[in-house]
MIGU-648112 format. One line per 4 residues: for each residue x, y, z of N, C-alpha, C. Coordinates in pm, whole numbers. Layout:
X:Y:Z:X:Y:Z:X:Y:Z ~ ...
***
This chain:
3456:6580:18810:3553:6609:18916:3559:6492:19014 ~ 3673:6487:19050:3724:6336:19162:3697:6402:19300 ~ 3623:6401:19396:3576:6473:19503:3648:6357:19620 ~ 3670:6389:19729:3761:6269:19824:3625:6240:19914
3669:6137:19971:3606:6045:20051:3529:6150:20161 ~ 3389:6204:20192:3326:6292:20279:3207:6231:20358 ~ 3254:6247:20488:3151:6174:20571:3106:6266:20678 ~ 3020:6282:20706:2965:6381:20822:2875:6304:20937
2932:6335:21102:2847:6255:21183:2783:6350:21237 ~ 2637:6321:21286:2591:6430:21288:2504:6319:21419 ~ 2406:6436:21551:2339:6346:21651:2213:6302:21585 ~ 2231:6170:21593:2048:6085:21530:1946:6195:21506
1953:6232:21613:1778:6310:21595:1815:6421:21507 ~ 1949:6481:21445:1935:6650:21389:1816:6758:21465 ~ 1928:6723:21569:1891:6815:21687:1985:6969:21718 ~ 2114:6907:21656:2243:7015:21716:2257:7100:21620
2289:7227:21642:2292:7339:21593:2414:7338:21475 ~ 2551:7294:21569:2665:7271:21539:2618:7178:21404 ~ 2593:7058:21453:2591:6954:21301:2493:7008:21144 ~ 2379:7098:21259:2362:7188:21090:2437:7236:21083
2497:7357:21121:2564:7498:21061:2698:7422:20941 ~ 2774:7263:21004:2846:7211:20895:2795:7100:20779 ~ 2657:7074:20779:2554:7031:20700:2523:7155:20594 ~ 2542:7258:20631:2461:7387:20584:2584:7417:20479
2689:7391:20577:2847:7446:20455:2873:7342:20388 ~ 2855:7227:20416:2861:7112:20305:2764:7128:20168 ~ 2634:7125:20194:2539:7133:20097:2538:7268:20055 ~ 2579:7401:20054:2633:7500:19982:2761:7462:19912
2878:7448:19983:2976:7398:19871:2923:7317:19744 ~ 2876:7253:19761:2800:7137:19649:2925:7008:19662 ~ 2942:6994:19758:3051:6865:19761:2953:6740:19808 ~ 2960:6606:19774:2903:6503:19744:2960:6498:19938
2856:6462:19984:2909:6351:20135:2789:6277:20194 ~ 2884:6141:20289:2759:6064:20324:2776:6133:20486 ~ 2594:6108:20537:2587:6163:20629:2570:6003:20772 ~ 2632:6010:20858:2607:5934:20941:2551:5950:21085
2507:5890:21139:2416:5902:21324:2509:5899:21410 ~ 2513:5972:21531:2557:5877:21636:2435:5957:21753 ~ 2389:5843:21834:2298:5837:21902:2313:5868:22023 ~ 2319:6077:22052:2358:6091:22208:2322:6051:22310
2189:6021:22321:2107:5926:22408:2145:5806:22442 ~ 2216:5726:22398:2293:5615:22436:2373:5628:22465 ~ 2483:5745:22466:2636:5767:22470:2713:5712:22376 ~ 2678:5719:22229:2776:5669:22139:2880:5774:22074
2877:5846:22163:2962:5937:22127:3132:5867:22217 ~ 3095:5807:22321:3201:5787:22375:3213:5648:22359 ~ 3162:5553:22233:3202:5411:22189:3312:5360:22179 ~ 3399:5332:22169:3539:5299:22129:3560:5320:22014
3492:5297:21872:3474:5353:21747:3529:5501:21729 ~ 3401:5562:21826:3379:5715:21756:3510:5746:21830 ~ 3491:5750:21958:3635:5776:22051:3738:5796:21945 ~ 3797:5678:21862:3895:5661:21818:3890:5746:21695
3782:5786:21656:3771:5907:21519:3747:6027:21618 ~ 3666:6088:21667:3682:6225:21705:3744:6248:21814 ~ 3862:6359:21808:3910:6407:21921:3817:6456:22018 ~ 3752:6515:22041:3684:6561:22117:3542:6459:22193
3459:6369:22116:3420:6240:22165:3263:6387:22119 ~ 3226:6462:22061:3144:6542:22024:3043:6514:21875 ~ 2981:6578:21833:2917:6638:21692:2909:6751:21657 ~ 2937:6833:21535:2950:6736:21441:3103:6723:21404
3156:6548:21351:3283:6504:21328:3241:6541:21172 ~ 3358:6563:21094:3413:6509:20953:3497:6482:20920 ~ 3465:6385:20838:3627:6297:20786:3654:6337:20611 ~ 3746:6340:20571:3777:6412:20467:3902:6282:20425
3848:6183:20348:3975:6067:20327:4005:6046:20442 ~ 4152:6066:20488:4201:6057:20641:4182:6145:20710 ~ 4156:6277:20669:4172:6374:20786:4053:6381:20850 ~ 4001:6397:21001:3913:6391:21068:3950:6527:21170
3822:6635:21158:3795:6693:21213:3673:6730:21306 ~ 3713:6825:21441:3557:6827:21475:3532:6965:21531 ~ 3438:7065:21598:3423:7142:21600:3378:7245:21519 ~ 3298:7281:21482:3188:7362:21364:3259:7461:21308
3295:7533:21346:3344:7684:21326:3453:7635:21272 ~ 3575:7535:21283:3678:7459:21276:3660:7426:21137 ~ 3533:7351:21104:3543:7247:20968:3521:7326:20901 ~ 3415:7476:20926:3338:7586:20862:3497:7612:20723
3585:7688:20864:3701:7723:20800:3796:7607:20726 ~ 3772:7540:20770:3842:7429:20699:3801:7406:20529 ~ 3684:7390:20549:3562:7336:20429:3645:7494:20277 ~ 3606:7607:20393:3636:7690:20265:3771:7726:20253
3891:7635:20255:4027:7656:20256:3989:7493:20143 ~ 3972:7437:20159:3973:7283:20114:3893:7301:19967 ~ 3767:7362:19942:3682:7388:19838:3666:7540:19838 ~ 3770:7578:19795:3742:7724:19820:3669:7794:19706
3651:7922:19681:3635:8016:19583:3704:8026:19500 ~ 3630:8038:19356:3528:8057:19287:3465:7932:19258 ~ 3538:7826:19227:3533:7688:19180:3377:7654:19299 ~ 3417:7692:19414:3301:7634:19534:3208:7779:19554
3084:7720:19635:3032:7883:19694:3114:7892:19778 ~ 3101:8023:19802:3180:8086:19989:3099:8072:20076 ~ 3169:8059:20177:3123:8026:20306:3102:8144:20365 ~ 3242:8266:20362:3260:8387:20451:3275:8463:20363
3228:8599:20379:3255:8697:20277:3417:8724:20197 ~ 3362:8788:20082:3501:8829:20037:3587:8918:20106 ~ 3533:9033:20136:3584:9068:20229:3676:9070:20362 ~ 3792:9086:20376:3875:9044:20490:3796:9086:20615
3802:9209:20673:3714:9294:20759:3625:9215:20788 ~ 3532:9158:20686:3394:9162:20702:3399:8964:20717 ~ 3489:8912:20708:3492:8777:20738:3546:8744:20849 ~ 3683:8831:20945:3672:8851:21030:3554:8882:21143
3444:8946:21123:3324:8974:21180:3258:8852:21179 ~ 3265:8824:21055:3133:8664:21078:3180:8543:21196 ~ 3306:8555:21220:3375:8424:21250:3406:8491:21411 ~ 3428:8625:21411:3346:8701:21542:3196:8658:21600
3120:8645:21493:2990:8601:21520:2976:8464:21532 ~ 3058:8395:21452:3049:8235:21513:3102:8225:21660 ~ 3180:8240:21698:3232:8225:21816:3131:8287:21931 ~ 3134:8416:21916:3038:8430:22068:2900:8351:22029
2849:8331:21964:2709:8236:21948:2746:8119:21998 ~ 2876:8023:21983:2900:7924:22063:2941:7951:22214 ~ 2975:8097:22197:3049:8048:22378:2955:8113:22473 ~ 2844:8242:22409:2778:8300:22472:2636:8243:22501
2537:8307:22536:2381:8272:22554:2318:8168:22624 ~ 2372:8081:22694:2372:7994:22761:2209:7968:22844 ~ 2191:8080:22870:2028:8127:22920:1937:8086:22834 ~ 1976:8132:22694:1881:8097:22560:1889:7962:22540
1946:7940:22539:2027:7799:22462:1949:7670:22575 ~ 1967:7719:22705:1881:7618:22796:1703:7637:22803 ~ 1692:7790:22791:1520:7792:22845:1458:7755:22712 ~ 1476:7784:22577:1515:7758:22420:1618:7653:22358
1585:7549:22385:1657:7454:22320:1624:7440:22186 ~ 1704:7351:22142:1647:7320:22000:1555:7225:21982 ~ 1468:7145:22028:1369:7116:22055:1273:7241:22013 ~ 1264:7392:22010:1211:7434:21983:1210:7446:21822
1326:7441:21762:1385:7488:21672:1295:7363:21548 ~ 1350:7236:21624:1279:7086:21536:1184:7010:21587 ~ 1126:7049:21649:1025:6979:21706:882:7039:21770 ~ 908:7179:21722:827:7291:21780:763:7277:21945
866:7250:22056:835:7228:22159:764:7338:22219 ~ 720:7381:22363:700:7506:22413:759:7465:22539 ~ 807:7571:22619:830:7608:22749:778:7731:22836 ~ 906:7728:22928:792:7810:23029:836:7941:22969
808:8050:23070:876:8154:22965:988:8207:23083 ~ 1028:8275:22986:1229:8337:23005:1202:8367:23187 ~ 1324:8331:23189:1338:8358:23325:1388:8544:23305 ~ 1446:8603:23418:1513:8697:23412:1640:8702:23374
1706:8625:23375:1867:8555:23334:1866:8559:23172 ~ 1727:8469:23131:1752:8468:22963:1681:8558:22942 ~ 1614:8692:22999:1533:8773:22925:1646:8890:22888 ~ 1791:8884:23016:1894:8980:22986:1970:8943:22839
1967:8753:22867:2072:8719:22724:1976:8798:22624 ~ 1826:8794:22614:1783:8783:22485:1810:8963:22448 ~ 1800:9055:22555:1847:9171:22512:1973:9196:22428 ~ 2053:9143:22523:2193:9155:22433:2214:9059:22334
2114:8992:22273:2117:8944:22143:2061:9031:22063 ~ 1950:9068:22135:1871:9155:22003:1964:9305:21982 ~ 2050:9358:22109:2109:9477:22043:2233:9488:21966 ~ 2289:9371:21941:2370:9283:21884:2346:9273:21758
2229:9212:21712:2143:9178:21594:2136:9281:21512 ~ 2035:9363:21588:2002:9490:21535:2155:9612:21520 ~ 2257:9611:21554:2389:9653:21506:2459:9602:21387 ~ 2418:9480:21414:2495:9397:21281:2419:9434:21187
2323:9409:21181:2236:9348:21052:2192:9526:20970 ~ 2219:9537:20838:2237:9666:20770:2064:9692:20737 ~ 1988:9808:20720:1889:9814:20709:1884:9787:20554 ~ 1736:9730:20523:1711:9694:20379:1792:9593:20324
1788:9511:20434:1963:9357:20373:1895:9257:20444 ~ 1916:9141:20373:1849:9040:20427:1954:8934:20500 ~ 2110:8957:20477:2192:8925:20502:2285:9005:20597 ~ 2409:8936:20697:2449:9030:20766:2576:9121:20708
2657:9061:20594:2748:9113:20514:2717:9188:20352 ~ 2594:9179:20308:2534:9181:20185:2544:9084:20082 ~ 2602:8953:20147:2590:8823:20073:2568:8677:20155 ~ 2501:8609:20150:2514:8501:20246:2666:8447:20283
2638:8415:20438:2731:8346:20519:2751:8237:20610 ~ 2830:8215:20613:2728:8032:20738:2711:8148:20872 ~ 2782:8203:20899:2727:8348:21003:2606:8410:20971 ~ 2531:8390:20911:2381:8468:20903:2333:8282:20925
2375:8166:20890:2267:8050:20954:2276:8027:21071 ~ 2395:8058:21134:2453:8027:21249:2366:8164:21372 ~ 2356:8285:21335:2254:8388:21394:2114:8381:21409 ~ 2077:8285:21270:1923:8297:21260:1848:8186:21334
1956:8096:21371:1920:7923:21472:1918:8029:21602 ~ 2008:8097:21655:1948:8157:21760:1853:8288:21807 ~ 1835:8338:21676:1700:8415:21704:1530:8342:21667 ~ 1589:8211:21614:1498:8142:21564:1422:8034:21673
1548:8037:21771:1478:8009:21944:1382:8047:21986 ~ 1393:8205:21962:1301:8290:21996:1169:8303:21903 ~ 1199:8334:21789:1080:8343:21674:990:8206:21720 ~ 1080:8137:21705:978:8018:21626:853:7954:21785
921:8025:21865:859:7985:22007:749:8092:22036 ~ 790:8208:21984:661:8306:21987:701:8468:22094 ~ 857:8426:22107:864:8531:22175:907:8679:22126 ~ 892:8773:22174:924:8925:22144:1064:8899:22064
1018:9000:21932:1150:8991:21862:1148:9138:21770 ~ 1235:9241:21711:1153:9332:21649:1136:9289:21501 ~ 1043:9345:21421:1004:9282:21333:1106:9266:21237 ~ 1242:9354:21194:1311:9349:21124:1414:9226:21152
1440:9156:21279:1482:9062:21350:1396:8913:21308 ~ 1261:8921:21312:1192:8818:21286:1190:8792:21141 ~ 1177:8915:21108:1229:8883:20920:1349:8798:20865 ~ 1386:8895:20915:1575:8828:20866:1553:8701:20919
1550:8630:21073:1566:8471:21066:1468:8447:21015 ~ 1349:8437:20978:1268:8386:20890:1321:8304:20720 ~ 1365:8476:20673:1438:8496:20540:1548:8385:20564 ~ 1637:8328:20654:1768:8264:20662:1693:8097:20666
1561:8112:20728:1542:7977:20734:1502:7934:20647 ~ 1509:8011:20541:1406:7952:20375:1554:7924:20303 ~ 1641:7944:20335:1778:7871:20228:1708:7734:20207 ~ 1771:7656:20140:1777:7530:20058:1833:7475:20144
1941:7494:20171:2040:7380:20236:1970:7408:20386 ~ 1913:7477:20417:1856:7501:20592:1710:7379:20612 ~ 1684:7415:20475:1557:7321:20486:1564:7189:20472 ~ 1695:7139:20352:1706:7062:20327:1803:6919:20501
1849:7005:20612:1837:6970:20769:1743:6996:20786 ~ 1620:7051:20828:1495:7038:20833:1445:6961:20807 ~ 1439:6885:20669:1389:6797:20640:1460:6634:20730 ~ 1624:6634:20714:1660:6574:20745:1579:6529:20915
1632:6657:20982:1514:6658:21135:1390:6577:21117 ~ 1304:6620:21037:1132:6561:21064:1157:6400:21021 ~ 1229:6380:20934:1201:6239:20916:1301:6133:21036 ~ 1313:6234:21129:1369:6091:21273:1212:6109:21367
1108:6201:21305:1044:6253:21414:854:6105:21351
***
């Protein structure tokens, strides 16, 4: 098969959540791409280069031949319109209903938690950092994650639709804030992101992570 020109920029360290979750849908599709740096710590995000490839001056960018996109959830859907089903894996369930929901779940994970996301960075996630512990602000986010979680997620399923989704990698990076740092989680919660972090393609950014470290 003739596969087009695939490049993915992703931040030096594979630090950002975003540049896995479209690392994660790349290496499930099984589409061939090269992966490239840009170094937020310097500001090469706003180089004249990148400037001139990503609209947004962000990570993670992809370029597809000419077309250049950016925003996660964006390429997510893009990726499985471009390599779709059967020929590719899926990204989102078969299901209409139930792919609607996942892409429900992408979105508030980007726009919500903000509490988590700062007292729990990803530093915890790749670098096994520690901090202080939750303020009262992120101890409310982490409630309404976990009653969230525990609604979605079907008992005896290791998945949140009954088949993998970039919405169950995209859930398990933020309960995995929590797990992997040591905080209160219920056990069926700590399972499941556990279970999400053993994919192939999750580890295989993982791996990517330790070797900047």
């Amino acid at each position: 098969m003739n596969y087009p020109s695939i490049t993915l920029w992703s931040d030096s360290s594979f630090f950002s959540p975003y540049a896995m979750s479209v690392y994660v849908a790349l290496t499930e599709k099984g589409v061939p791409f090269t992966l490239k740096r840009v170094d937020l710590s310097q500001n090469q995000q706003f180089a004249s280069d990148y400037r001139a490839l990503s609209l947004t001056c962000r990570v993670p960018t992809l370029q597809v031949d000419e077309f250049v996109l950016s925003e996660s959830s964006a390429i997510a859907e893009y990726l499985e319109e471009r390599f779709p089903a059967p020929e590719f894996e899926r990204l989102y369930p078969r299901d209409r209903e139930k792919r609607a929901r996942a892409r429900e779940v992408q979105a508030w994970l980007r726009s919500d938690f903000m509490p988590i996301r700062q007292e729990r960075p990803t530093e915890v996630l790749f670098a096994g950092e520690r901090f202080p512990p939750l303020t009262p602000a992120a101890t409310q986010a982490v409630e309404k994650l976990i009653a969230a979680s525990l609604r979605l997620l079907p008992d005896n399923q290791q998945n949140l639709f009954g088949e993998w989704s970039v919405a169950d990698t995209d859930l398990a990076v933020m309960l995995n804030r929590l797990a992997l740092h040591g905080d209160a989680l219920p056990d069926k919660l700590r399972e499941y992101a556990e279970f999400q972090w053993q994919r192939a393609s999750v580890q295989l950014w993982l791996a990517e992570s330790g070797k900047q470290r």
